[in-house]
N, C-alpha and C positions, 0 to 999 in steps of 0.2 A: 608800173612804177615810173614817177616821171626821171626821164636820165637829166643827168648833169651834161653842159658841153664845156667842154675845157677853155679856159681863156688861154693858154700857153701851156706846151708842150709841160713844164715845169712845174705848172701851177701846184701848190699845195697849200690846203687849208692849213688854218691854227686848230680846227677841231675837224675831226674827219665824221663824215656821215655814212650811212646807208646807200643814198644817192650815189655822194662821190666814189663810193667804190663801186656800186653797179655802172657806172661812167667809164671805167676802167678800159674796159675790150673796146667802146665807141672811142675813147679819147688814143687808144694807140692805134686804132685803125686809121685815127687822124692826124699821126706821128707822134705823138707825144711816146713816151717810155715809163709807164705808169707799171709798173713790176709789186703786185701786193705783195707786201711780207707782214704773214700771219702768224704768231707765237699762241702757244696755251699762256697760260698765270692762274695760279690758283691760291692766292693770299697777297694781301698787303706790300709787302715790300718786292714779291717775283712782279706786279703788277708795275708799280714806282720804276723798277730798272726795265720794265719795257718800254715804257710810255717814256724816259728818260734817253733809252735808245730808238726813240723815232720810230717806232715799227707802226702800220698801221690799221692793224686790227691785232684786239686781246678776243683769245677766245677761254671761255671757263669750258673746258671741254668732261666729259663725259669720262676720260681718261685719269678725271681726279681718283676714279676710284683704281685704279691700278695702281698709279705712283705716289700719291697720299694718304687714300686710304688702306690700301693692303689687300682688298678685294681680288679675287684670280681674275675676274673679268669687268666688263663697264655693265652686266645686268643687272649688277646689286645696288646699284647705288640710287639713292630718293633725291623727291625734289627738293626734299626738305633742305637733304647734305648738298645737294647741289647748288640751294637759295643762297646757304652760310656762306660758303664761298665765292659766287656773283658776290655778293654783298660786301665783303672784303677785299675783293679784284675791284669793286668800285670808286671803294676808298683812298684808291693808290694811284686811280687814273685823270688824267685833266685831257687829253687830246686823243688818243686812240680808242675806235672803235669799239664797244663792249659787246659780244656776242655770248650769250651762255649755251648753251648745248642743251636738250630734252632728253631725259634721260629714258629709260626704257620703261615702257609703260603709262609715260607720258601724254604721250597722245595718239594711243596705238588703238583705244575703244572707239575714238568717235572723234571726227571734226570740232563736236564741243567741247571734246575733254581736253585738248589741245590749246583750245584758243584761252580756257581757264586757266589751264596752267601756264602758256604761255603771257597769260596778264600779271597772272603771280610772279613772274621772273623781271617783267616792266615796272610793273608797279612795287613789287618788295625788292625785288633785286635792284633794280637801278640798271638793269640790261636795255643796251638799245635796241637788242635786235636779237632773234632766236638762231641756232642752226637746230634741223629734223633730218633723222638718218632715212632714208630708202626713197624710192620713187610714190611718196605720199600727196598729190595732186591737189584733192578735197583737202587737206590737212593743211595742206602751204594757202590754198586760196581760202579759206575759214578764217589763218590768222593773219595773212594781209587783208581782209575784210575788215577788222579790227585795228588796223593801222600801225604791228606789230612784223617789221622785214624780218625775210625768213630765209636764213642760207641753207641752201638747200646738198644732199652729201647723199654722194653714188660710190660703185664701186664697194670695195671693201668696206663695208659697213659693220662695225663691229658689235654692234645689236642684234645682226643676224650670224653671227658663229654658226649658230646649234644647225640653221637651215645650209648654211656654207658647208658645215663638215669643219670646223676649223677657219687659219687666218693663209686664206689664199686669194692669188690676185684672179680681179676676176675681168671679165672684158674678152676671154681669149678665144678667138675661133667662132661660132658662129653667136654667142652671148654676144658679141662686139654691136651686133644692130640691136639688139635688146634697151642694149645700155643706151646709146646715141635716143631712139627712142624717150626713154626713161627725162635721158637731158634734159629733151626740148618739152616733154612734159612740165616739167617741175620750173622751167623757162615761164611755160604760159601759162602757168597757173599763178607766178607772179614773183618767184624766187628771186631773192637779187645777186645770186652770188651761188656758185655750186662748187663743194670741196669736191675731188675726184682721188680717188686714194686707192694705191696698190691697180692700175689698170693700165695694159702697155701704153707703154710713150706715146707711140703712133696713135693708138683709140685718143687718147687725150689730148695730143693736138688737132686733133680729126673734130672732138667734139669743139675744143676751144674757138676752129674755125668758120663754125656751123651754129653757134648760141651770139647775141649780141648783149649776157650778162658774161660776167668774167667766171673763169675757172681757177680754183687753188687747188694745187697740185700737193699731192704727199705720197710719195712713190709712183708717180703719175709722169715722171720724163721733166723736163727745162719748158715745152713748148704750153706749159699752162701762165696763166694770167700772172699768177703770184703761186707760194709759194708756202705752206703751214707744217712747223714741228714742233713737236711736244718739248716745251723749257728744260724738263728733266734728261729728254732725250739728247738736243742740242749742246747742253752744257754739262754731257758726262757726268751727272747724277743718281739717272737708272742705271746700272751697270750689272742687273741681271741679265738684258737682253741687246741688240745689238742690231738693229731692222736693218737690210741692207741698203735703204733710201736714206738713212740717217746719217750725219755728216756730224762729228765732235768737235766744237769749236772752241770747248776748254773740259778738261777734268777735274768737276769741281767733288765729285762721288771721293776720289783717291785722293785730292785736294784736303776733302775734309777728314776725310780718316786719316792721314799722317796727322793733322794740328791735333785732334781728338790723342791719338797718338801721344803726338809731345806731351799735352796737357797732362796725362795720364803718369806718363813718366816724373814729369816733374812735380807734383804732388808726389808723388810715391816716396820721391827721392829726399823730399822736402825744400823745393827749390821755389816753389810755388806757395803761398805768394810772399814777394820777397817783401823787406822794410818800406820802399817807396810803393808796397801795393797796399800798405795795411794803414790802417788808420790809430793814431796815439792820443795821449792824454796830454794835452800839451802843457796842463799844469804840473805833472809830473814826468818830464824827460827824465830819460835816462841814457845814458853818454852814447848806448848803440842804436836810440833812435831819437836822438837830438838833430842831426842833419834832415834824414827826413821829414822830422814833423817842422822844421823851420822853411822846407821847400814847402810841404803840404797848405800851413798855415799863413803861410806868407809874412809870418813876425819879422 
């Protein structure tokens, strides 16, 4: 894939590409301080407050099926459910990256099966760009054959649970050359971007200094390219669980249950909704809602 070269340290598109984030590692090796910051979104409006907060790639991750849909894991979910949402994360975004995620089963049969449904996500979705979880080589060069960038995601892969044994970091001990391996696979088969998740700090700047496509880090240590957390994660939503890489940057979970909360209360109590909430019959006021309806109707 051809790289971007930075005109200035600083430079930043009005629309972010593909290119420009695989430019990312070349352009801070050439000082610039190009730090990706990667969010999920998975509907309309989480999509609008990313793209509104500058971030520069949206990913529709695989993880909808945990935190939207309900699913115990990300194995259940289709391309189908996965297309709905691309398609709605579409609609909310004007400048940031669109990446959708392959869900499992995706394109685990065949390099063909992959680039099909990876067209399905471009062409229905409005996705610019795919991520595939594991060290899938043929599968990333199939769909950059087709002219569809592929981010590519090591480590903790959570497609592979049932072969992990569970959600543990992996990278440790003598796995650590396996993985670096894996990297620079998925590197030359054409990937422009590799998420690296749950694997020590050290493997992951080891790898970020050894690939010349960028690395997004999600329990991966400071020393990766950029940076990727789940919306629900980061903004205290999920509050079943608690990952230890995960950083709360508001509570919006406890946020919304107290208002839910009030609401509840005040209905109960009949305080909700008061005279300025309801709508009158302005032909016929009556003296306890003559004020109101002369604010409402503007007579």
């Amino acid at each position: 894939m051809t790289r971007e070269v930075p005109t200035a340290p600083s430079a930043r598109p009005k629309k972010i590409t593909a290119p420009w984030v695989a430019a990312a590692a070349e352009a801070n090796r050439a000082g610039a301080d190009r730090r990706l910051v990667v969010v999920t979104a998975y509907d309309f409006q989480q999509a609008r407050v990313a793209d509104a907060a500058d971030v520069d790639v949206v990913l529709v991750g695989d993880s909808l099926a945990n935190v939207v849909l309900g699913y115990d894991d990300t194995l259940s979910v289709t391309v189908d459910e996965m297309l709905h949402h691309v398609k709605a994360v579409r609609r909310g975004l004007s400048r940031a990256l669109l990446v959708a995620d392959m869900p499992y089963g995706s394109f685990h049969l065949s390099p063909q099966s992959a680039v099909e449904n990876g067209i399905r996500f471009v062409k229905e979705g409005g996705a610019e760009a795919v991520k595939l979880e594991g060290a899938r080589p043929k599968e990333i060069a199939a769909l950059v054959d087709v002219e569809i960038p592929v981010m590519a995601h090591l480590g903790l892969t959570p497609q592979s649970i049932h072969r992990f044994g569970g959600y543990k970091v992996q990278g440790r001990g003598d796995a650590a050359d396996a993985l670096l391996v894996a990297a620079r696979e998925v590197e030359e088969a054409g990937a422009f971007s590799l998420v690296l998740e749950c694997v020590p700090a050290g493997l992951a700047a080891e790898i970020t200094a050894a690939l010349s496509i960028p690395t997004i880090g999600i329990g991966a240590g400071a020393g990766t390219t950029g940076q990727v957390l789940v919306y629900h994660d980061l903004l205290g939503m999920e509050e079943r669980i608690a990952p230890r890489f995960v950083r709360r940057y508001a509570e919006l979970g406890r946020a919304s249950r107290e208002a839910l909360e009030a609401y509840a209360a005040d209905v109960r109590a009949g305080r909700f909704p008061s005279d300025d909430e309801s709508y009158g019959d302005p032909s016929r006021p009556t003296p306890s809602d003559t004020e109101p309806l002369t604010k409402l109707y503007g007579a």
